[in-house]
One Martini backbone bead per residue (centre of mass of N, CA, C, O) as a GRO file, in nm:
protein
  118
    1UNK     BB    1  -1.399  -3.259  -0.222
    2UNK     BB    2  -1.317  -3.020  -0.475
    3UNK     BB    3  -1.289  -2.655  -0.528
    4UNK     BB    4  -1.227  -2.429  -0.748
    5UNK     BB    5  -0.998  -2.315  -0.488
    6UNK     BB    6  -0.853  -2.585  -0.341
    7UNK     BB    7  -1.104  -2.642  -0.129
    8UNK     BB    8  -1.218  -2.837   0.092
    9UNK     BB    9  -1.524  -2.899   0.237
   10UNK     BB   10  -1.329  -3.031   0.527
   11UNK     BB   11  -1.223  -2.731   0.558
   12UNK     BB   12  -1.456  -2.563   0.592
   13UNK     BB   13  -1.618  -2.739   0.820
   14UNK     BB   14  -1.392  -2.683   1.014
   15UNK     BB   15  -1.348  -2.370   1.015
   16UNK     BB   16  -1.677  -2.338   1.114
   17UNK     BB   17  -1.660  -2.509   1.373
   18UNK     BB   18  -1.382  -2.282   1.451
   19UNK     BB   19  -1.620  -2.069   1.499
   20UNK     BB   20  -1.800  -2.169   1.675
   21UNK     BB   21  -1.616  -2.265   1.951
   22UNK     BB   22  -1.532  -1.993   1.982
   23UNK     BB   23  -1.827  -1.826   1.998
   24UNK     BB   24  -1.888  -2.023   2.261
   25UNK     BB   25  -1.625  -1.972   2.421
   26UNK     BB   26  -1.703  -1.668   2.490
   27UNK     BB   27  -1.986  -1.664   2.586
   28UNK     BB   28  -1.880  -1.836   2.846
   29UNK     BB   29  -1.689  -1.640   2.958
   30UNK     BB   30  -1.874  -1.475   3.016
   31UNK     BB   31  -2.105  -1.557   3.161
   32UNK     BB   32  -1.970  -1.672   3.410
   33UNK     BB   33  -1.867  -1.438   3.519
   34UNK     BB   34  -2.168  -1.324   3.611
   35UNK     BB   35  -2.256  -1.558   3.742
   36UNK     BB   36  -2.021  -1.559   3.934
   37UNK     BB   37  -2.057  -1.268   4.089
   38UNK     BB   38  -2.371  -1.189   4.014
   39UNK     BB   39  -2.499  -0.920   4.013
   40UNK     BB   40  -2.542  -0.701   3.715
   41UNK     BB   41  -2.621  -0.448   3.943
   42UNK     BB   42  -2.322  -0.431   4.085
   43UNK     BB   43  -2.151  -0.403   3.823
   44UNK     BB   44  -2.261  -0.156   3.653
   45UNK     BB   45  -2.181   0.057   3.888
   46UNK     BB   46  -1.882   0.033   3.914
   47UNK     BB   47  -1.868   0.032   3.579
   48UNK     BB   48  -1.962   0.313   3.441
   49UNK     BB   49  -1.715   0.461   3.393
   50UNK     BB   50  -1.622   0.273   3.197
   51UNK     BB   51  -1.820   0.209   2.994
   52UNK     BB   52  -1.791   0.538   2.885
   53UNK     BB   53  -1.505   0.483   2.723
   54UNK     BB   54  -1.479   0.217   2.572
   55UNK     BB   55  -1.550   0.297   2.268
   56UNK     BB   56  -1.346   0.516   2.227
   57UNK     BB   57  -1.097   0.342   2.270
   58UNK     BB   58  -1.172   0.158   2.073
   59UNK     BB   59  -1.215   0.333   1.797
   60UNK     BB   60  -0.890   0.419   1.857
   61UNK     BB   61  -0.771   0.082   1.837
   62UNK     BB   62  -0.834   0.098   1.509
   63UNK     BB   63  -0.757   0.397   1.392
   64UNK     BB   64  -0.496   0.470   1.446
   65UNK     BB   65  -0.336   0.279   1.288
   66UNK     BB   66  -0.453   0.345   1.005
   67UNK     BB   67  -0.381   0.619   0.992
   68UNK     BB   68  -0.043   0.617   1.103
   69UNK     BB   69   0.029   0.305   0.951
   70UNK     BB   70  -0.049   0.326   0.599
   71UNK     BB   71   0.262   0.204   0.539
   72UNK     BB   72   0.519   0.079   0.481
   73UNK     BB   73   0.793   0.033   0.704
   74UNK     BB   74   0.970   0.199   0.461
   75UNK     BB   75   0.856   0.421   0.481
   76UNK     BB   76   0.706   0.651   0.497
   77UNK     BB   77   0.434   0.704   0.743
   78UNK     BB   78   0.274   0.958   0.740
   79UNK     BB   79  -0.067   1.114   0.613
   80UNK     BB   80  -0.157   1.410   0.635
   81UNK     BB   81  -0.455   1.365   0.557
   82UNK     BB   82  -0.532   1.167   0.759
   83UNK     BB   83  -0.482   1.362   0.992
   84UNK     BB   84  -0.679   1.585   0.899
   85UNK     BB   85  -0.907   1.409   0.886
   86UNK     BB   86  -0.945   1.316   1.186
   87UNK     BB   87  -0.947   1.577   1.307
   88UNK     BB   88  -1.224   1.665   1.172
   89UNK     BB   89  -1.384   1.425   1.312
   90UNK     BB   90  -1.298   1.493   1.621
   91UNK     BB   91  -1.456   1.774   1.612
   92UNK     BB   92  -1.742   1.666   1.532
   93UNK     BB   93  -1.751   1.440   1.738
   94UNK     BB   94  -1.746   1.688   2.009
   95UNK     BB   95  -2.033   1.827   1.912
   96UNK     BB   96  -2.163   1.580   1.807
   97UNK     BB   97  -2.417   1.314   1.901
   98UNK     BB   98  -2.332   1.176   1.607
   99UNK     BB   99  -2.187   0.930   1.397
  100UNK     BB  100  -2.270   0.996   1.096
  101UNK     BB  101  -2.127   1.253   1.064
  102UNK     BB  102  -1.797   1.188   1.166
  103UNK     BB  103  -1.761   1.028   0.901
  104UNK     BB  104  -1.857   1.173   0.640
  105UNK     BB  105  -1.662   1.448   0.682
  106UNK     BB  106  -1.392   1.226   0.722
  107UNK     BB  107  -1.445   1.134   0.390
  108UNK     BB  108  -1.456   1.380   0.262
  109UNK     BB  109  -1.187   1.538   0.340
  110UNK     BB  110  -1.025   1.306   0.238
  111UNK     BB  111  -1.110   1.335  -0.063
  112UNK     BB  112  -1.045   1.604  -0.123
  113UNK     BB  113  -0.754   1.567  -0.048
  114UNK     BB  114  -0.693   1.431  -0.264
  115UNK     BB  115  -0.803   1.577  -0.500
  116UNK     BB  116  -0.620   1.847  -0.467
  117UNK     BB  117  -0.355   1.692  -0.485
  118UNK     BB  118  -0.375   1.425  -0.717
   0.00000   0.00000   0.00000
């Protein structure tokens, strides 16, 4: 059976199939680690300053390639306002215990400045 943007039904099943056995395939490779390892609480002690800085680090290595290289690799690479705009929100967000102010603020920022630009 063919659906309407010519994707067969067992095709959608198929891929549903391969996101299921990835998930279920990372969740044993983590788990098995805490497993083999033995008690998460001599895991958690020693690797707690590590824990501190992980949020911090991945959404870094989310937010810069987008911030920084935001247009094709043809053009200049980098967009003056989005750079001031992270700035912004990296001040907030040093200041501030909280995450939805440093998104709010560098989203505004983002548009201010998007919309005085013209």
């Amino acid at each position: 059976m063919i659906s309407q943007v010519g994707v067969s039904v067992n095709d959608t099943l198929m891929l549903w199939l391969l996101f299921l056995a990835a998930g279920l395939g990372t969740f044993l490779i983590r788990l098995s680690f805490i497993e083999l390892h033995g008690s998460t609480r001599h895991l958690l002690e020693r690797s707690r300053h590590l824990l501190a800085v992980l949020p911090p680090a991945i959404l870094a290595a989310l937010c810069v390639p987008a911030i920084l290289f935001s247009r094709p690799a043809t053009d200049y690479q980098w967009a003056p306002m989005q750079i001031v705009a992270a700035l912004v929100t990296v001040l907030i967000a040093r200041f501030s215990r909280s995450v939805f102010w440093p998104v709010v603020a560098g989203m505004l920022c983002l548009w201010l400045l998007n919309w005085l630009a013209g």
